[in-house]
C-alpha positions as CSV (number, residue, x, y, z in Angstrom):
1,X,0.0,0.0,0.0
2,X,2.9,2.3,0.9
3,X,4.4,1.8,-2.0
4,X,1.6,2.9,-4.3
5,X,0.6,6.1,-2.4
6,X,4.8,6.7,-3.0
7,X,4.3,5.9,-7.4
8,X,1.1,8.2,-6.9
9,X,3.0,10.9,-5.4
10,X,6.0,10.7,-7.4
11,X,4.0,10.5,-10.6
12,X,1.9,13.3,-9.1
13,X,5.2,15.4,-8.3
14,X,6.1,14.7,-11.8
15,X,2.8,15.9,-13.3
16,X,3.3,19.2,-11.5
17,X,6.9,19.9,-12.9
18,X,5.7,18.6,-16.2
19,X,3.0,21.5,-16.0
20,X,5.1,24.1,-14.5
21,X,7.7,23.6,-17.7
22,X,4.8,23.9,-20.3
23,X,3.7,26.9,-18.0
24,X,7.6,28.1,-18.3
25,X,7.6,27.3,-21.8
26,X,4.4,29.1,-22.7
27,X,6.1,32.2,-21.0
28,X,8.9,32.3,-23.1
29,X,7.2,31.8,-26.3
30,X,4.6,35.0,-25.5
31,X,8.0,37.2,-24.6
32,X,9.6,35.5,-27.8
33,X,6.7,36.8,-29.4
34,X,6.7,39.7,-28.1
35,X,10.0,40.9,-28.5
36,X,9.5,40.1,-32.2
37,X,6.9,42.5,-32.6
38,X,8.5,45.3,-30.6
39,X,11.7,45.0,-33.1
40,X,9.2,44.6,-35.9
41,X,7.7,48.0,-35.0
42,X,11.0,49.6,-34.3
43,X,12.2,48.3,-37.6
44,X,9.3,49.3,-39.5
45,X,9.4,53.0,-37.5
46,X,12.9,53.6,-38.5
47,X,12.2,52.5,-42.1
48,X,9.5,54.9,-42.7
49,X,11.8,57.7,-41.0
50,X,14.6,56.9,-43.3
51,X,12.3,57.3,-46.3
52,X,10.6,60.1,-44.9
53,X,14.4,61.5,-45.1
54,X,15.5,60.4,-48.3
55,X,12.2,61.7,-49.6
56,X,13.7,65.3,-48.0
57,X,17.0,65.2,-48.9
58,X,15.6,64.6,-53.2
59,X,13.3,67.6,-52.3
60,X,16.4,69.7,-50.9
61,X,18.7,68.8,-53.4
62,X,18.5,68.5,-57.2
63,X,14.4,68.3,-57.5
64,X,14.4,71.5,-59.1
65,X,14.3,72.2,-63.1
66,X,18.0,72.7,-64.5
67,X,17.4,76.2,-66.2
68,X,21.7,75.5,-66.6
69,X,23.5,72.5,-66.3
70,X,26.9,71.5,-64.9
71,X,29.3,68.7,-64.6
72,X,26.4,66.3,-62.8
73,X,23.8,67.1,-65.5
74,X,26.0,67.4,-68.6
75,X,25.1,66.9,-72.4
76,X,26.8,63.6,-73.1
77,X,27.4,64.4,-76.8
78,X,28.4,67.5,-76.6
79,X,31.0,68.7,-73.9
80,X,31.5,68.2,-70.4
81,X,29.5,71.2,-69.3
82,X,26.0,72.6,-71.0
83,X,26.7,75.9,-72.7
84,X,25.2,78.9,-70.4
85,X,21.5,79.4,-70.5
86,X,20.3,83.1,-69.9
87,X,16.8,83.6,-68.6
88,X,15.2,86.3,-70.6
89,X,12.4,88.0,-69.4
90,X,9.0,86.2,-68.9
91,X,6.1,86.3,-71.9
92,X,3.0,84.7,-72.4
93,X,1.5,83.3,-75.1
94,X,-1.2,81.1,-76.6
95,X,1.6,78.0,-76.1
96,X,0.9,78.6,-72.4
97,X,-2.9,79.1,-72.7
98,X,-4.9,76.2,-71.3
99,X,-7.5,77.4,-73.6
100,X,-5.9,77.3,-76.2
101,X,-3.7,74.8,-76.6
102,X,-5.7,72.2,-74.2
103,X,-4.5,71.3,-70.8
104,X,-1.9,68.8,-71.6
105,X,-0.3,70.9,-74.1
106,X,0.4,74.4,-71.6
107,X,4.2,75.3,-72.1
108,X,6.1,76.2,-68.6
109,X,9.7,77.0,-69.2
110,X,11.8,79.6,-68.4
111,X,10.0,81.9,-71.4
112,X,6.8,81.1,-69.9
113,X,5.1,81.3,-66.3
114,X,2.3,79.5,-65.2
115,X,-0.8,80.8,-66.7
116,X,-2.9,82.8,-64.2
117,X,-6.2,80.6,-65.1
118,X,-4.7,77.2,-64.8
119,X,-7.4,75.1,-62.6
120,X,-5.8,71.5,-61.4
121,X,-7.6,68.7,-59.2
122,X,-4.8,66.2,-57.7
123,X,-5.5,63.2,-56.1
124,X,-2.9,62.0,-54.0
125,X,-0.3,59.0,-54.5
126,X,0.3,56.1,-52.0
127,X,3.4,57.8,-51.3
128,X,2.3,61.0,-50.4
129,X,3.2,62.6,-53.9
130,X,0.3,64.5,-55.8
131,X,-0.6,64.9,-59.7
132,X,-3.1,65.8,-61.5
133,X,-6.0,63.4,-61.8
134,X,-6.1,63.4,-64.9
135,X,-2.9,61.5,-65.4
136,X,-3.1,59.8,-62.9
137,X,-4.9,56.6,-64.6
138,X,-1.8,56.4,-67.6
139,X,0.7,57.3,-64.9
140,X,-0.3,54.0,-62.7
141,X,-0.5,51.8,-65.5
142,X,3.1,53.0,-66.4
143,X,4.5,52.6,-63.3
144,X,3.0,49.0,-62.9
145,X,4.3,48.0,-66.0
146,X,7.9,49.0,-65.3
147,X,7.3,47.0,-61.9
148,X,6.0,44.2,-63.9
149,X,9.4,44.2,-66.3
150,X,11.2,43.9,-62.9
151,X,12.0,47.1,-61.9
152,X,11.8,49.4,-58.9
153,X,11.1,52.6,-60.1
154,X,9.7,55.7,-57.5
155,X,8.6,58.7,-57.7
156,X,10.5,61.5,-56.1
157,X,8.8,64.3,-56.8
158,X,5.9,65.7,-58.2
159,X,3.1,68.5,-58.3
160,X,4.9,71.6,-56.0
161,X,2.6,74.9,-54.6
162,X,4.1,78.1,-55.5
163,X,5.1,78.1,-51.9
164,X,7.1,74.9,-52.0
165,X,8.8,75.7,-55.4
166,X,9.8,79.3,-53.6
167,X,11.8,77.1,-50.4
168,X,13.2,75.2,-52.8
169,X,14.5,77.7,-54.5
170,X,15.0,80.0,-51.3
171,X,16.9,77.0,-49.8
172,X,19.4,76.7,-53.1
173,X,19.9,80.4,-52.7
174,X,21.0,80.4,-48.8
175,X,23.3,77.5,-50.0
176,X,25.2,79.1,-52.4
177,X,25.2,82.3,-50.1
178,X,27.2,79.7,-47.3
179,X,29.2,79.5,-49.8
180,X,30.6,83.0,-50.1
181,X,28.4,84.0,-53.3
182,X,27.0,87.7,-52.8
183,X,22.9,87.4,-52.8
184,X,23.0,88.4,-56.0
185,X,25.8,85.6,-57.6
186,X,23.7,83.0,-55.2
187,X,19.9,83.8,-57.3
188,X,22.0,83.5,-60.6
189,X,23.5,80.1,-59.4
190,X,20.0,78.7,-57.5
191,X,18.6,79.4,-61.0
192,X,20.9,76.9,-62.5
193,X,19.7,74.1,-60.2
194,X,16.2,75.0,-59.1
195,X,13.5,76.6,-61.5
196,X,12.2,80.3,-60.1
197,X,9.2,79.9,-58.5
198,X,6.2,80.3,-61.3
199,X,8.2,78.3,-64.2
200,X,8.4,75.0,-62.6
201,X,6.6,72.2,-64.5
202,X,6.1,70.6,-61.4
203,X,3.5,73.1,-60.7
204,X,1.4,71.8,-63.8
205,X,0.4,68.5,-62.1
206,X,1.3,67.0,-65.4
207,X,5.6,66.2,-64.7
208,X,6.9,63.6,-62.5
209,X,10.8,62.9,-61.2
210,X,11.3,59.2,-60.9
211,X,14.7,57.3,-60.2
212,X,15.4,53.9,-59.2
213,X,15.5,52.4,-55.9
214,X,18.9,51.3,-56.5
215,X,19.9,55.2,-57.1
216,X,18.0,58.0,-55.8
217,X,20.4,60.7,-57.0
218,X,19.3,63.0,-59.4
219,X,21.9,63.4,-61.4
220,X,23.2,61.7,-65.1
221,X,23.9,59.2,-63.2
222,X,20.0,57.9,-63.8
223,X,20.4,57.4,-67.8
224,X,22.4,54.4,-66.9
225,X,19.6,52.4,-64.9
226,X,17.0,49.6,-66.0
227,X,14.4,52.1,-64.6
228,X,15.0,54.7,-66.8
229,X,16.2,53.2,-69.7
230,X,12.4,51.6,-69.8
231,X,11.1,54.7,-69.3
232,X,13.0,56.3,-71.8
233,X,12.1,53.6,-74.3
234,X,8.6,52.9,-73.0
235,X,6.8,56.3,-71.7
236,X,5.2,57.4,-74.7
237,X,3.1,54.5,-74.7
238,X,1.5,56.1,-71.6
239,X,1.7,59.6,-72.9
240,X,4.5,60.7,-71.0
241,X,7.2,62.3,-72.3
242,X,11.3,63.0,-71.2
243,X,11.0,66.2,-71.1
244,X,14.3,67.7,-70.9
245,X,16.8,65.5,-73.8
246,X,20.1,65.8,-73.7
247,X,20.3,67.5,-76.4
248,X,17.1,70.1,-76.6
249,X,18.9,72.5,-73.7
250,X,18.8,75.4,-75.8
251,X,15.6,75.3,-77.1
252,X,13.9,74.0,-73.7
253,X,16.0,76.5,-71.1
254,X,16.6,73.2,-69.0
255,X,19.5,71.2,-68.3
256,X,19.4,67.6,-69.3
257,X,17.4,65.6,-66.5
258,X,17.0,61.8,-67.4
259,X,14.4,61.7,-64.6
260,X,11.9,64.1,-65.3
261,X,8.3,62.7,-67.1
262,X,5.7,65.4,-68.4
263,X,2.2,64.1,-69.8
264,X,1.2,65.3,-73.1
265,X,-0.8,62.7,-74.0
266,X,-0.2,59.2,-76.0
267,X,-0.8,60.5,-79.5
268,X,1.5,63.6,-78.8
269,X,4.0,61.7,-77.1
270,X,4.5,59.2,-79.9
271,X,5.0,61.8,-82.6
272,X,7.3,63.7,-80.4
273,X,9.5,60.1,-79.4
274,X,9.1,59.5,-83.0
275,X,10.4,62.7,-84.8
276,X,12.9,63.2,-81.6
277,X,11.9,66.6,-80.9
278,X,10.9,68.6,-77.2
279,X,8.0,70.0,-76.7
280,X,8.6,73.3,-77.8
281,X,9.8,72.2,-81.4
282,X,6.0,70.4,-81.4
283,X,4.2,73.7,-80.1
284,X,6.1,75.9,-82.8
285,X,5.5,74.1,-85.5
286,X,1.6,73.4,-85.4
C-alpha cells in the first residue's frame, strides 16, 4: 500500500513539474513573441523615417528644373558642361494658354510662367506625392508596368505649390550664399539648379521625377539604370514624355534631366519620341 501512495505521489510530483515547464515554456514563447513584434515595429518606424528623409533630402537637393547644367547634368554628346543658358524676361503666349492649346499641351519654361487661369484637381499617390488626376490613370498603369518588367522605379517628386517651389528655390539660394556668393551671384546660381518659383513644371500637375531604388540621386547618373532606360524607351506608350533631352537645352531652357516625365498625352507623345523633338519644337510648328 505504501508503495503505491509513494508511485502516486512521485508521478503526481512529476505531473506538476511537467505542468510548470509547459507553463515556463508558454512564457517564453509569449516574450519570444513579443519581442518580435516590438523589433518589428522599431524596424518598421525607423524605415519609414529613413524614407521620410531620403524623400527630404531629393526635395532639398537637385528636384528642381535645370534652367543651366553643370558637370552632374552634362550633355553627353556635346561637352562636359551645357553651354550657359540666360533667362530672358518672362512672356505669355497662346503655347501657355490652357485654352488654347488644351490642358496637356500648356508650355512652362523659363520663357513662360504658369498661366494665371490654370485650374488643377490632384489626387494624391500612395506615397504622399500629388498629380493631376487626370494622369493619374496612364501614370499608374506605367508605373506597374515597369514594376512588372522587374524594376523598382519611385517617384520622387511631383506637383509643387508656389510656396514649396519658392523654399526650394530660397533653400538653393541660402546654400550658395554659405558658400561666399554675394545674394545676388547665389539667385544666378540657384537658378541653375532650381526653377524660379512660377516656371516650374512641377506646378502643372502634369511632370513627374522618378529614379530607381537602386539610385535615388538625381543626377546623369539615372540614364544608366533599368528604370529609366524603360522609361525612356517605354513612356510614350503612356503619354508621357522625357522632357528635358540631352540635347534640346537650348531650345527647352533646361538642363538635361534623365528623370523628369511630363504628360502630353499618347498621340503627342508618340509623334514627339518619333520625330525626336521637345516639346517646344511640337508647339512651334503646329
Amino acid at each position: 500500500m505504501n508503495e503505491t501512495v509513494k508511485k502516486q505521489q512521485q508521478h503526481s510530483k512529476q505531473g506538476h513539474k511537467a505542468r510548470r515547464q509547459k507553463s515556463s515554456l508558454l512564457l517564453l514563447l509569449i516574450s519570444i513573441l513579443f519581442c518580435t513584434i516590438a523589433i518589428v515595429s522599431v524596424l518598421t518606424l525607423m524605415q519609414e523615417e529613413s524614407s521620410q528623409e531620403q524623400q527630404k533630402t531629393l526635395e532639398q537637393t537637385n528636384t528642381g528644373n535645370n534652367n543651366v547644367s553643370n558637370t552632374n547634368t552634362s550633355n553627353t554628346n556635346t561637352s562636359n558642361t551645357n553651354p550657359e543658358i540666360k533667362t530672358p524676361t518672362l512672356r505669355t503666349s497662346d503655347h501657355n494658354n490652357p485654352s488654347s492649346e488644351g490642358w496637356n499641351l500648356v508650355l512652362v519654361n523659363p520663357w513662360h510662367a504658369i498661366p494665371d487661369d490654370l485650374d488643377i484637381t490632384l489626387i494624391q499617390l500612395k506615397n504622399g506625392q500629388s498629380v493631376d488626376e487626370r494622369i493619374y490613370p496612364d501614370l499608374q498603369e506605367m508605373m506597374d508596368d515597369c514594376r512588372a518588367a522587374g524594376l523598382s522605379p519611385i517617384i520622387c517628386s511631383s506637383y509643387r505649390t508656389m510656396d514649396k517651389q519658392a523654399r526650394l528655390f530660397n533653400n538653393q539660394v541660402k546654400n550658395y550664399q554659405s558658400q561666399g556668393y554675394s545674394e545676388e551671384d547665389a539667385v544666378i546660381e540657384a537658378g541653375k539648379w532650381v526653377a524660379t518659383p512660377g516656371t516650374s513644371e512641377h506646378q502643372l500637375g502634369l511632370a513627374v521625377d522618378i529614379v530607381a531604388v537602386s539610385n535615388q540621386n538625381l543626377d546623369q547618373s539615372q540614364e544608366n539604370t533599368s528604370e529609366q532606360q524603360w522609361l525612356m524607351e517605354n513612356s510614350y506608350k503612356y503619354g508621357f514624355i522625357l522632357r528635358y533631352p540631352t540635347d534640346k537645352s537650348e531650345i527647352t531652357g533646361i538642363g538635361y534631366e534623365p528623370w523628369h516625365y511630363r504628360f502630353v498625352g499618347k498621340e503627342v507623345a508618340a509623334e514627339i519620341k518619333e520625330r525626336g523633338i521637345c516639346l517646344e519644337e511640337y508647339l512651334e510648328a503646329k
